[in-house]
C-alpha positions in Angstrom: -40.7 98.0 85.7 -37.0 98.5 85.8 -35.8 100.4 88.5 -32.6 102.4 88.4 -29.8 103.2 90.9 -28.2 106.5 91.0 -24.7 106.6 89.3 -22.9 106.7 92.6 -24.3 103.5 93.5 -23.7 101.6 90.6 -20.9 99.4 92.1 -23.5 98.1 94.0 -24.9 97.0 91.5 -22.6 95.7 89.8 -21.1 93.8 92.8 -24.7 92.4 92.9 -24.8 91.3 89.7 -21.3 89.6 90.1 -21.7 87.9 93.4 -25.5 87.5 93.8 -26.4 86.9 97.7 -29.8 85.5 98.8 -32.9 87.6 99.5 -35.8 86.7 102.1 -38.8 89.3 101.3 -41.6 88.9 103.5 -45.0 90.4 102.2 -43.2 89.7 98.4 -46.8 89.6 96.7 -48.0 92.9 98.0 -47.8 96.0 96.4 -43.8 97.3 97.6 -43.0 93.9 98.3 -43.3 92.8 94.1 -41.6 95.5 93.0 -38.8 94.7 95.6 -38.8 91.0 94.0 -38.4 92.2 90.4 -35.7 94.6 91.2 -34.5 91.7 93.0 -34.9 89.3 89.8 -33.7 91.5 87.8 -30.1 92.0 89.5 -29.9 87.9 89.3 -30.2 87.4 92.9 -31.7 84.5 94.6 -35.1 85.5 95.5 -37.3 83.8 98.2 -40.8 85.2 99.2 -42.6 85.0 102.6 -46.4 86.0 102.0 -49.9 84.5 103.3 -52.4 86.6 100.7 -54.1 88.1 103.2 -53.8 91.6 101.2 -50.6 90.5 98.3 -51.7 88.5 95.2 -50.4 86.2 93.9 -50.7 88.1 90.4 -48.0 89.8 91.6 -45.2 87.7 91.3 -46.6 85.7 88.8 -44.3 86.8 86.1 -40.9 85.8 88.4 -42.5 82.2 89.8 -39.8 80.3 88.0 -37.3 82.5 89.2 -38.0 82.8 92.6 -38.6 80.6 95.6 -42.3 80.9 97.4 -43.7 80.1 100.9 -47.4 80.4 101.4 -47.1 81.1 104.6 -48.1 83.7 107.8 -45.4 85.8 109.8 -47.1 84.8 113.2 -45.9 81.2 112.7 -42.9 80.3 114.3 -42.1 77.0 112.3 -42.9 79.0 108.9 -40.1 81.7 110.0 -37.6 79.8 110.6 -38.1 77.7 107.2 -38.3 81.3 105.8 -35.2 82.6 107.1 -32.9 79.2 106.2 -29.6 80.6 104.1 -30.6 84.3 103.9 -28.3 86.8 103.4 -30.9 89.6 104.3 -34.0 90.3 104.6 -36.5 92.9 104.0 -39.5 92.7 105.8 -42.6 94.2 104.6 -45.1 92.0 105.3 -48.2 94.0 107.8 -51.9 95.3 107.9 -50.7 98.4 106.6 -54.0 100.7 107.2 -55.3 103.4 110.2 -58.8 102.8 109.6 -58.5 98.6 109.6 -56.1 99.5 113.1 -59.2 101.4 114.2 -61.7 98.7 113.7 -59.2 95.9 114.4 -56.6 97.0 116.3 -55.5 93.4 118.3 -55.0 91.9 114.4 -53.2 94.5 113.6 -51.0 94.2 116.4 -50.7 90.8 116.6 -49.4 90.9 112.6 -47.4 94.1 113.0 -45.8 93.5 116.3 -45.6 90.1 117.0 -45.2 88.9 113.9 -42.2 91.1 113.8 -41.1 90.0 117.0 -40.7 85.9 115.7 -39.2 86.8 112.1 -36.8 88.7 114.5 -35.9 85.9 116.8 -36.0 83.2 113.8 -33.3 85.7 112.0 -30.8 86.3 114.7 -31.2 82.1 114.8 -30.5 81.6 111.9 -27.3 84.2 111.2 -28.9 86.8 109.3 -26.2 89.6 107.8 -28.9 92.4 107.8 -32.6 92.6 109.0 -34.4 95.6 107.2 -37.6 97.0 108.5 -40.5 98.2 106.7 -41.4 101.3 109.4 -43.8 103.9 108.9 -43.9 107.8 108.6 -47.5 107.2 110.9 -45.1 107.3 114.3 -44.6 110.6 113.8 -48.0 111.4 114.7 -49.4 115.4 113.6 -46.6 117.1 115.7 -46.9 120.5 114.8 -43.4 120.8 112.2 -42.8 121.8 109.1 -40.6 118.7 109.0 -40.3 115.4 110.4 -36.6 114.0 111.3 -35.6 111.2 112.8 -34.5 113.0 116.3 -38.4 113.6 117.1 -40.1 112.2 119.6 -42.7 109.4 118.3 -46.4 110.6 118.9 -48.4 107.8 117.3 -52.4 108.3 116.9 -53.4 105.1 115.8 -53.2 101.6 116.6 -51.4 101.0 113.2 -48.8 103.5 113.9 -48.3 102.5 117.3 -47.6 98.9 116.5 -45.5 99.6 113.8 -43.1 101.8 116.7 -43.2 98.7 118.5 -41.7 97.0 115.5 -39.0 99.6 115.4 -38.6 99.3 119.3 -38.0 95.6 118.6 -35.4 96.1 116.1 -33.5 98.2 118.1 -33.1 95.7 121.2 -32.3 92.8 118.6 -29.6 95.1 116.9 -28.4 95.9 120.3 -28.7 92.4 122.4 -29.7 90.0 120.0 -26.5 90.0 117.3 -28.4 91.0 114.5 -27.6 93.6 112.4 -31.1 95.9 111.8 -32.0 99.0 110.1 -35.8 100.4 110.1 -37.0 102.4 107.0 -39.7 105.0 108.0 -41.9 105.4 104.5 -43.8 108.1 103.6 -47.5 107.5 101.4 -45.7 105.4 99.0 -47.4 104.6 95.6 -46.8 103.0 91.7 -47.8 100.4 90.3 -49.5 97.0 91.5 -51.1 99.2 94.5 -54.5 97.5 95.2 -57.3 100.0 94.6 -60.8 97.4 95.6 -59.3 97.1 99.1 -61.9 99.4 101.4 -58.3 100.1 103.4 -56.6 101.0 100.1 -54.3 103.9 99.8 -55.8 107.4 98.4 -53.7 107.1 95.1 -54.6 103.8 93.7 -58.5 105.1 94.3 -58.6 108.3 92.9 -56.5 107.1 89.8 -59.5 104.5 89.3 -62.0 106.7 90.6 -61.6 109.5 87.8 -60.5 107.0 84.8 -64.0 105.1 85.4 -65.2 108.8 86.0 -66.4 108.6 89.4 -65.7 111.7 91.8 -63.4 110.3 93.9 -63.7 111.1 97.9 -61.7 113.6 99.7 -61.8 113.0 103.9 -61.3 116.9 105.1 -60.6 119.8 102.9 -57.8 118.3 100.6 -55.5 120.9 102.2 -53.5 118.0 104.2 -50.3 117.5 102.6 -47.9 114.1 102.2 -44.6 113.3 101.0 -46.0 111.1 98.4 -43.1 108.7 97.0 -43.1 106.3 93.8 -41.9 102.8 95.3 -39.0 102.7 93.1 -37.4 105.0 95.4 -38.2 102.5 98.4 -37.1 99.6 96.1 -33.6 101.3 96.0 -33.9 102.1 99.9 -34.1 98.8 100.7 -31.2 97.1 98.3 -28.9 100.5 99.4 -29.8 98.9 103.2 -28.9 95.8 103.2 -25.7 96.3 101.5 -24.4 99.6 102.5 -21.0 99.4 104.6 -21.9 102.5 106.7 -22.5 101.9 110.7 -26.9 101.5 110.3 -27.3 99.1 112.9 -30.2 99.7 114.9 -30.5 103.1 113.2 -34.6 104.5 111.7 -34.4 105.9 108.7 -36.9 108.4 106.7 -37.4 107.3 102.7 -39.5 109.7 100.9 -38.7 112.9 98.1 -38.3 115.3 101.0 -41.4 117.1 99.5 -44.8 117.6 99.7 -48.2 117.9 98.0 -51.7 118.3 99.2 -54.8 116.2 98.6 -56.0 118.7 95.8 -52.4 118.6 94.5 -52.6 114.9 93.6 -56.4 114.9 92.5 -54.8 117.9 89.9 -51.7 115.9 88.5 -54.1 113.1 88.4 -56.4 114.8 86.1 -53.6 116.7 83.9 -51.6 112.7 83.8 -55.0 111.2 82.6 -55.3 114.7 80.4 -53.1 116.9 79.5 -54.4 120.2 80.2 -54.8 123.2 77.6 -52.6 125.7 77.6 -54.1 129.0 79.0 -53.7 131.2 75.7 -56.3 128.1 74.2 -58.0 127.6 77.7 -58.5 131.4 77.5 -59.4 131.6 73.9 -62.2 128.7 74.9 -61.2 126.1 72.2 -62.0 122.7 73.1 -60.5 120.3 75.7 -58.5 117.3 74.6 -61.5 115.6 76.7 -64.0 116.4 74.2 -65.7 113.2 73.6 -65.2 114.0 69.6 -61.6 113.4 69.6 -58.1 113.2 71.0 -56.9 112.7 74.6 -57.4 109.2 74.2 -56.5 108.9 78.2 -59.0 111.0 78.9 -61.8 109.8 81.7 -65.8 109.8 81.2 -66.6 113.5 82.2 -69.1 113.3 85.6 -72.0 114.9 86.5 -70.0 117.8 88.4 -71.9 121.1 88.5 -70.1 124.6 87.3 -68.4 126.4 89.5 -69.9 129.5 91.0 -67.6 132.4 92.8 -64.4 130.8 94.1 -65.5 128.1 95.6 -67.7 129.5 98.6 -70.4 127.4 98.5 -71.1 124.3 100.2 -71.7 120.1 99.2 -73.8 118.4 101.1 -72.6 115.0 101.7 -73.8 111.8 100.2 -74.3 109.8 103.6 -76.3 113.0 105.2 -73.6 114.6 107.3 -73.5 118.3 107.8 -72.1 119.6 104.6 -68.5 121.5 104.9 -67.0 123.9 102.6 -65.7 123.4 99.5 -61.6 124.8 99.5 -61.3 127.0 96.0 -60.9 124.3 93.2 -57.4 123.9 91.4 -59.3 123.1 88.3 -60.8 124.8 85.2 -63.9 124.5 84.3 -64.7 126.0 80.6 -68.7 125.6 79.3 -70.0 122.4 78.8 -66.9 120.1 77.8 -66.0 117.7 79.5 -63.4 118.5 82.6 -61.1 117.6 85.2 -63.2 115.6 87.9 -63.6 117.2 91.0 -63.8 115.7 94.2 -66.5 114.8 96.8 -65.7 116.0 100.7 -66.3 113.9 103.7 -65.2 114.5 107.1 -62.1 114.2 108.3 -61.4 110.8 109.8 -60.0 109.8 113.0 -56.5 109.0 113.2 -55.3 110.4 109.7 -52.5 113.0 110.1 -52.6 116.9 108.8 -49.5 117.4 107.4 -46.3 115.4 106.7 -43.1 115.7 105.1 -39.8 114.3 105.3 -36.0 115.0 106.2 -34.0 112.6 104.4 -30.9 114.2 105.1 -29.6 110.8 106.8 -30.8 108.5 103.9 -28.6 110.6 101.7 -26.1 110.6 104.7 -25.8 106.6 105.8 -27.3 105.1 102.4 -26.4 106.9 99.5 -30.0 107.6 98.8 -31.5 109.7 96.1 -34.8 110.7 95.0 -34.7 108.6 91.8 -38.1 109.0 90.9 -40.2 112.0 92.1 -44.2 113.2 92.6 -45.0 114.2 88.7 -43.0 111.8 86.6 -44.1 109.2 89.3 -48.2 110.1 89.0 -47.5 110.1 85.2 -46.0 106.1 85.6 -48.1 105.1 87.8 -51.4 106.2 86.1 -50.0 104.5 83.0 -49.9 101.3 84.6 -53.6 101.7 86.1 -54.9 102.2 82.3 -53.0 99.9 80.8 -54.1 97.1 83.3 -58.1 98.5 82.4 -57.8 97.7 78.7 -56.6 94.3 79.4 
């Protein structure tokens, strides 16, 4: 995946490519934290990666080995840090347990990764003369305050133990910016997603299962109504967040920022563009004049996933799914998706209760990114569904 910069930024690139500095990326076989590394790699820079495998693969990386340096090694280890930290230039820390519902279950792991092994990458960095410490923060500190958008002057209102740890993180950053000598600037993401996002984790991000959900066509699980919204974000656009970061010459120290498209989509949204990515949909003269889908088993849409055993449609959408587990059944929100005779279709979605922890709505003002970074959407929701599935089915048939 080649990632690209936007024009005005180019002479960062170029001054990259000239006079290449040397790059510490913790969590650097997980899903942002790889595409990070071959942006990285692919700028000529000296790459060294900080990961334990506890949820990145070594798979990952596997095609940049010989170009990079790699520590097996765990963020709550003091000695490993400072090994990890020797002669960087900057680094970009990603590494965490990056899920609410593992928080809920686990929440002392979760802090004890998130916070305190923040806290010693922190401490070995400011040893060791860091330029630039950037943080991997998270959109979750918001909380479900009740605005259509979320800046960085709000108040934090964290619901879960994952978001709450990952404030701390931010906290910590802060004080080290301020007391410490070292230069830190936190990125808040928003539901980012692409390629190399695991989807067998049971903590894995909504994307990555519904992608393989409908391709292996399963009805993939919606927790609520599907009305919740997100500012969903391909990772390239975090990939460039992070370079822009480290190098930019603006005053960022101990400054959070938002990264995400500054838009939003809901649930039923994604599952749609999912669908219409995996198969393009007819056009409504053909849809109307009942020709076939280009999911017809006899032919074309060669993307196209298994149809499921999904009933027709009856009214708009009225009446009610029981659930699989036995739960009270809750109603079905009108669907975004046509269903024509007995063709095969979009899949539709199963509905589960809402979980604990999750917010309603979200959605981003990255007014300062642009501001203090130079940041631009270089990627956004459609053309970054469309890439994204394209890796997922290109992985399958291998």
């Amino acid at each position: 995946m080649t990632i690209s910069m936007s024009e005005k930024n180019e002479n960062i690139k170029n001054q990259l490519l000239k006079k290449p500095a040397t790059w510490l990326v913790t969590g650097g076989a997980g899903f942002i934290g790889s595409n990070i590394v071959e942006e990285l790699v692919g700028l000529g820079q000296n790459v060294r990666v900080l990961d334990n495998y506890s949820t990145g693969k070594r798979e990952n990386i596997a095609p940049f080995l010989k170009q990079i340096e790699l520590i097996e090694g765990d963020i709550r280890d003091e000695e490993i840090c400072r090994l990890a930290v020797k002669d960087i230039d900057y680094v970009l820390h990603q590494a965490a347990l990056a899920s609410v519902p593992r928080s809920l279950k686990d929440p002392v792991i979760t802090s004890e990764v998130n916070i305190m092994g923040t806290v010693k990458l922190l401490t070995a960095a400011a040893k060791a003369g860091v330029r630039r410490f950037v943080y991997a923060a998270s959109s979750s500190a918001y909380g479900d305050q009740p605005v259509p958008v979320k800046n960085e002057q709000l108040m934090p209102m964290p619901l879960s133990p994952y978001a709450a740890a990952k404030l701390a993180g931010e906290y910590f950053c802060h004080a080290y910016s301020s007391s410490m000598g070292l230069e830190t600037v936190g990125l808040r993401y928003f539901n980012v997603f692409g390629p190399r996002q695991d989807p067998k984790s049971q903590y894995s991000a909504v994307i990555p299962l519904f992608i393989t959900a409908i391709i292996e066509g399963r009805q993939p699980t919606i927790y609520g109504d599907g009305t919740q919204t997100r500012d969903f974000t391909y990772v390239a656009n975090n990939v460039q967040a992070n370079i822009l970061a480290a190098t930019t010459t603006k005053p960022v120290a101990g400054k959070i920022i938002n990264i995400a498209c500054g838009t939003s989509f809901s649930l039923l949204d994604l599952l749609k563009a999912i669908n219409e990515a995996l198969c393009p949909p007819l056009t409504r003269s053909r849809a109307n004049a009942g020709e076939v889908s280009r999911c017809n088993r006899d032919g074309g849409g060669q993307n196209c996933p298994p149809t499921a055993n999904v009933p027709l449609r009856r009214g708009q959408g009225e009446e009610k799914r029981s659930l699989r587990d036995g739960s009270p059944s809750i109603p079905n929100p009108i669907s975004p998706f046509t269903i024509h005779a007995s063709r095969s279709v979009p899949i539709e979605p199963l509905f589960a209760p809402a979980r604990k922890g999750d917010v309603k709505h979200s959605l981003a003002d990255i007014s300062l990114a642009r501001e203090m970074l130079g940041y631009e959407v270089g990627v956004d929701f459609t053309e970054g569904i469309k890439r994204t599935v394209a890796w997922y089915l290109k992985r399958k048939t291998k």
